[in-house]
N, C-alpha and C positions, 0 to 999 in steps of 0.2 A: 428577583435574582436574575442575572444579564446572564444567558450563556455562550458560546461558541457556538452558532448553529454550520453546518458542515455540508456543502453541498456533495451534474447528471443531476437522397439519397437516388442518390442514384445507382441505378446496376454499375459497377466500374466492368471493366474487362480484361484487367491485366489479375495476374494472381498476386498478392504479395507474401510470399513464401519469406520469412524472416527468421533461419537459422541463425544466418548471416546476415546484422541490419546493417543499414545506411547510415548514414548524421556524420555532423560537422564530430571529430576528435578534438578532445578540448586541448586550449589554448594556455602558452605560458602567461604570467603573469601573477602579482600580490595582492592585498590587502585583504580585510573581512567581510567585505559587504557582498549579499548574494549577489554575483554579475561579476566581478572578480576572478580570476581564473588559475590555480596552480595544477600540474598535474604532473605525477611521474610515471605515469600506464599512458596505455591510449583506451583508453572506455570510450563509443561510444556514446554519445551525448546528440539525442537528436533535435535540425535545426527546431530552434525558437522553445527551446529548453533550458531553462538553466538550473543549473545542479551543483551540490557538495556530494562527493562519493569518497568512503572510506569502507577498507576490507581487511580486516584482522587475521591471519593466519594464528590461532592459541596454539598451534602444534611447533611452529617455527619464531613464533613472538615475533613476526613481523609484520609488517601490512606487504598486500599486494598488490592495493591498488587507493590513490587520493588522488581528488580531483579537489579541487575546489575547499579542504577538507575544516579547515579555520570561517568558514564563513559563517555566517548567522541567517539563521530562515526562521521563521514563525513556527514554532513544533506542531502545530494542530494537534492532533492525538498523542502524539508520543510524547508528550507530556503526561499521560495517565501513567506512565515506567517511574516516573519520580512519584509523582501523589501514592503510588500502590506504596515506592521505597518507604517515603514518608511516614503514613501510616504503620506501615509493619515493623521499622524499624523501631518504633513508639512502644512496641506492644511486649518490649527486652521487660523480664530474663525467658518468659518461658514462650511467648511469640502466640498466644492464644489467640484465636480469633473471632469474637463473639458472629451467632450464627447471621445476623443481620449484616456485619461489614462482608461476610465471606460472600454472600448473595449478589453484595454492590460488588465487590471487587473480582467477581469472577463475570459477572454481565461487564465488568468496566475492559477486562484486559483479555478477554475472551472476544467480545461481540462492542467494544470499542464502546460501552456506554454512556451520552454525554451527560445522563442524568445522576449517574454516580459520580462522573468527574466533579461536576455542581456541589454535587454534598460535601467529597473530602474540600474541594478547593473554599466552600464558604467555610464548611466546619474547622476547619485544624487552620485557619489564618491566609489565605490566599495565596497573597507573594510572599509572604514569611517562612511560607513551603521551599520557595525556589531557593531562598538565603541560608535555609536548613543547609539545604545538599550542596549548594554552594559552599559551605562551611567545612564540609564531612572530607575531611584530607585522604583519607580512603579513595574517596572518589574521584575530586583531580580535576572536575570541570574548571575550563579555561572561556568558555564563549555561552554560557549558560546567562542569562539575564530574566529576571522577570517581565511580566508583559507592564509597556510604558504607563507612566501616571495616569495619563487619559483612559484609559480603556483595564481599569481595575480589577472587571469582574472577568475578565475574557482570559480563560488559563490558556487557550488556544494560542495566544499572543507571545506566550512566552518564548524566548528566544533560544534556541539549540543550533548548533553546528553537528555535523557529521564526523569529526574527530571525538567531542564530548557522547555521544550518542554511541559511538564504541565503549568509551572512559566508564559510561553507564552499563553496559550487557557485561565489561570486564569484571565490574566491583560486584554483579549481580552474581555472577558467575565462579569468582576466584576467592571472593573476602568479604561476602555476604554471609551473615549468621545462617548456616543450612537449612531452616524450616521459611525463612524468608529467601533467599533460591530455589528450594523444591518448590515452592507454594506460586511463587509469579513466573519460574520457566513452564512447569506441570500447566498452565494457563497461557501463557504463548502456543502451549504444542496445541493445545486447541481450538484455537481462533477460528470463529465462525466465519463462514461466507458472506453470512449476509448481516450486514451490523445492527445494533439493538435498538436504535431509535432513528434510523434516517434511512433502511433498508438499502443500504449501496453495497456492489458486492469488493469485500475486501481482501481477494485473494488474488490481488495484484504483484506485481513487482517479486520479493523472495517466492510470493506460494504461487506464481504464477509459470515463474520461471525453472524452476528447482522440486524434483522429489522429493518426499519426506525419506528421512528426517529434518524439521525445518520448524523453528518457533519465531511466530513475528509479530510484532505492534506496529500497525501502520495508520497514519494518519493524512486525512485531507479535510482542507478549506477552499470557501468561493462560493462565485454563483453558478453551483453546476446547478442540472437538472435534478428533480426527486430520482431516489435512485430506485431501481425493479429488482430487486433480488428478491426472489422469495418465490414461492408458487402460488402467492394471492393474487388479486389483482390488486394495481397499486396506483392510485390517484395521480394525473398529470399535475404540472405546474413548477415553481422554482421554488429552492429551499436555501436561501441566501442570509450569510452571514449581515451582522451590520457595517455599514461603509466604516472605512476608517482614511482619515485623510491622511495619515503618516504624519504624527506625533512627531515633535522634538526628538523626543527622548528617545524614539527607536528609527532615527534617520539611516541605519545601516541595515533595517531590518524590513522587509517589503510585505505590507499588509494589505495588501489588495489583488494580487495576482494569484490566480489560482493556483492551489498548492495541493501537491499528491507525493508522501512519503512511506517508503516502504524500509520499512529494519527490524535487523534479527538475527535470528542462527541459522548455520547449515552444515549438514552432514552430519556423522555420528560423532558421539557425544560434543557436539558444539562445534566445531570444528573451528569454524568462519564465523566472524562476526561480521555480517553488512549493513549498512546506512546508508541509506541512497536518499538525498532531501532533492525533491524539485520546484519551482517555478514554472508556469504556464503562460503563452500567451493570453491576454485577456477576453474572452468569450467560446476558449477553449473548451470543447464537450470532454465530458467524462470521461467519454469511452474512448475521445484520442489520448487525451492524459495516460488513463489505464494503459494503449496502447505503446507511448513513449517511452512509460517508468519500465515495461516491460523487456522495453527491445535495450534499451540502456542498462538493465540489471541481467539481461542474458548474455549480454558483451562482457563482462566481467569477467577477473580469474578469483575465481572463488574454491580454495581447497576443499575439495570434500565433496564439493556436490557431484548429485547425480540429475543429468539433464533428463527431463521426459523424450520419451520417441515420438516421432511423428514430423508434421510438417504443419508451419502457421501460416496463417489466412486472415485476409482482410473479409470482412462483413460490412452489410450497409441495412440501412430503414433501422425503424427505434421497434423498440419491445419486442425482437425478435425473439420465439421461444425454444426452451431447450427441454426436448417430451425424454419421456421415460422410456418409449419406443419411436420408430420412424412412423409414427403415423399421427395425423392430426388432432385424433382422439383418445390420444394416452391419456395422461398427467403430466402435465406440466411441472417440470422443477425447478426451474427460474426464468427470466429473462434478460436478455444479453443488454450490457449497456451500448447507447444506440456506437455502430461504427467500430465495434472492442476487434482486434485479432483474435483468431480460434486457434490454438494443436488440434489438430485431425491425426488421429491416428488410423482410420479403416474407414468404409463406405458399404452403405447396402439400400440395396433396392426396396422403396417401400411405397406409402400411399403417392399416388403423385400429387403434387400441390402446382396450381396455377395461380398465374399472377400476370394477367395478357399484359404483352404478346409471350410472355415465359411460360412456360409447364416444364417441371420437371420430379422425377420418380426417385432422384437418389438423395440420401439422408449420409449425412457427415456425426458421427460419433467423436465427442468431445470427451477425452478421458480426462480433464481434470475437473468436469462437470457432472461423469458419471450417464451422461444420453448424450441427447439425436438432435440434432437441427438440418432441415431442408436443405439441400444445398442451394437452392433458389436467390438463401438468401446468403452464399458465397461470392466475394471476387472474384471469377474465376470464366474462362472462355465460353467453357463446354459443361452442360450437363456434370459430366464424371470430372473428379477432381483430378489432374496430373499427376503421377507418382503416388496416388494412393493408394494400398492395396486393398481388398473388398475385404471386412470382415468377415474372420470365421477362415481366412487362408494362411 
C-alpha cells in the first residue's frame, strides 16, 4: 500500500513582534492553477508564499475574504473531510458506526491519521471516493479532482481549492444528516497538537491564530524535518513524501513544493468558515511555514473570532523545549518546531540557563502551549522581553 508520507541559528537581535505582519498583498489576476492570483481583501500573504484564501461569514452568507480562491493545491490531509463524508454517509438510514471505523476515524480527524486515511482510501475505492462527492449536488464542488493516473495510491494528491474546501464545512454544516455533522464537527473541536503518525505539531494556522471556539483539519506535505511534538524524545532525520515529477494530468496542480494547510471553523457556533491552502518555497523548514500560514491567517477578517492576548516572537536553534515550569528540570511538554513564532503573554524569573556567551534567568510563558520556554532562546535584544508584563501582575 503507497501512502502520503507528510513531512520539519542564530541569536537574531531584532524582536519580531507580529500582531501586525509584513508580506507582499496579494495581487490581481485569473486562472486556476496555484500561482494565479485573485483577490478582493488585502490578506496578507507573506513574500515566497503562495496561497488560495477563502472566509465564509454563515451569519451574513458572505465571504470576507478570497484570494486566490478557484485555484487547485494538492489537499494533503484535508482530504481525510471527504473519506470521513464518504464513509458516514454510506452508513444511511441510521448512521451507526461499528466500534473499529469510529477508532480509525477519530485518530484520522482528530490527530490527522495517515494510517486510517490508507484503510478508507484502499477499502471503499480510492478515486471513486473523490467522484462520489464529486457527484453529491448537495455539495457543489467545482475544483475538486482526484490525485493524477500516475500517483493512484497518494489520496494526498488529490486536488482542492479553497472555495470547494468551504463548499465542504458548508454541506457538513448546513445539509449533512445530523449524526454525520455532530460526529466529524464534535472531532474537529478536538484536534490534537500533535499528529498520530508523523508527530508535527498541528495547531497552526486557525488554532494558532484564534481562541476557542475553533474546529479544524489541517494538512501538510514535503520534505520537512521529523516533526517534535510530543514530550518524548523524538528521532532526528527527514520524513519525505515520494518525488512526483508533475504528471500530465495534474499540470495545474504542484506536487512538489511544500504544502502546509490550515481549515475550519470559528467562533461560536461556527461562525466563519476558513481555508487557507499554501505552497512553500522549496527547502522551506517547518517551522518557517508554521510561521507564514500563521501570520497570513491572523491578517484575516474572520467574523467571530476571538484573538489571544499577548505579543508574538520569533525563536531560533531546533528542539527548543517547552517545561511545565521555568526551570530545566520540569517536564517537558513538547518541542518547538526549529524557528516557529511564540504569543508571549507574561514572563518570570526562573533557573537561569546558559548558552556562552548568553545566560539568562527569564522564562516566556506560551499560553497556547500551556508552559515555559527560556527566553535565551527568544529574538529578542535584552534578557527581559519588551512590553511584556511579568506574570502573576
Amino acid at each position: 500500500m503507497r501512502m502520503l508520507l507528510r513531512g520539519a541559528a542564530t541569536l537574531a537581535a531584532v524582536v519580531m513582534a507580529a500582531s501586525v505582519t509584513s508580506g507582499a498583498t496579494a495581487q490581481s489576476g485569473t486562472g486556476k492553477a496555484a500561482g494565479t492570483v485573485r483577490t478582493v481583501t488585502a490578506a496578507q500573504i507573506p513574500p515566497g508564499v503562495t496561497a488560495g484564501v477563502a472566509v465564509f461569514d454563515r451569519q451574513t452568507g458572505t465571504f470576507t475574504e478570497q484570494v486566490n480562491e478557484s485555484a487547485q493545491f494538492r489537499s494533503a490531509s484535508v482530504v481525510k473531510l471527504l473519506l470521513a463524508l464518504d464513509f458516514l454517509l454510506g452508513r444511511a438510514p441510521d448512521y451507526t458506526i461499528p466500534a473499529p471505523d469510529r477508532a480509525r476515524l477519530e485518530s484520522m480527524l482528530r490527530g490527522s491519521d495517515d494510517d486510517a486515511a490508507n484503510y478508507y482510501w484502499s477499502t471503499y475505492g480510492g478515486s471513486a471516493i473523490i467522484e462520489r462527492m464529486k457527484r453529491l449536488p448537495e455539495l457543489g464542488l467545482r475544483d475538486t479532482a482526484a490525485p493524477p493516473a500516475d500517483y493512484p495510491g497518494f489520496w494526498g494528491y488529490t486536488a482542492l481549492s479553497a472555495r470547494d474546501t468551504v463548499a465542504i464545512y458548508r454541506y457538513i454544516l448546513d445539509k449533512a444528516p445530523a449524526p454525520v455533522r455532530t460526529f466529524i464537527m464534535d472531532n474537529l473541536r478536538r484536534s490534537t497538537r500533535c499528529s498520530a503518525t508523523d508527530h508535527f505539531d498541528q495547531h497552526f494556522g486557525i488554532a494558532g491564530s484564534f481562541d476557542r471556539p475553533w474546529a479544524v483539519k489541517q494538512g501538510w506535505s514535503g520534505s520537512y524535518a521529523k516533526g517534535t511534538c510530543g514530550p518524548q524524545t523524538l528521532s532526528s532525520g527527514t520524513r519525505a513524501e515520494p518525488a512526483a515529477q508533475a504528471p500530465r494530468a495534474a499540470a495545474d496542480v504542484n506536487l512538489s513544493l511544500p504544502a502546509l494547510h490550515t481549515t475550519g471553523t470559528v467562533g461560536a457556533d461556527d461562525r466563519a468558515i476558513v481555508a487557507v491552502l499554501t505552497l512553500h518555497q522549496a527547502g522551506t523548514s517547518y517551522g518557517k511555514a508554521y510561521t507564514d500560514i500563521g501570520r497570513l491567517t491572523r491578517s484575516l477578517n474572520v467574523p467571530g473570532a476571538k484573538r489571544p492576548a499577548g505579543t508574538w516572537f520569533g525563536t531560533w536553534n531546533e528542539f527548543v523545549n517547552v517545561r511545565k515550569s521555568p526551570t530545566t528540570g520540569s517536564d517537558r511538554m513538547t518541542q518547538l518546531p526549529a524557528g516557529v513564532e511564540v504569543l508571549v503573554s507574561c514572563q518570570i524569573r526562573g533557573e537561569e540557563v546558559s548558552l556562552p556567551p548568553y545566560t539568562n534567568e527569564w522564562w516566556a510563558y506560551l499560553p497556547q502551549y500551556g508552559g515555559y520556554m527560556s527566553n535565551i532562546y527568544i529574538s529578542s535584544p535584552d534578557n527581559r522581553l519588551p512590553n511584556v508584563p511579568e506574570c502573576g501582575q
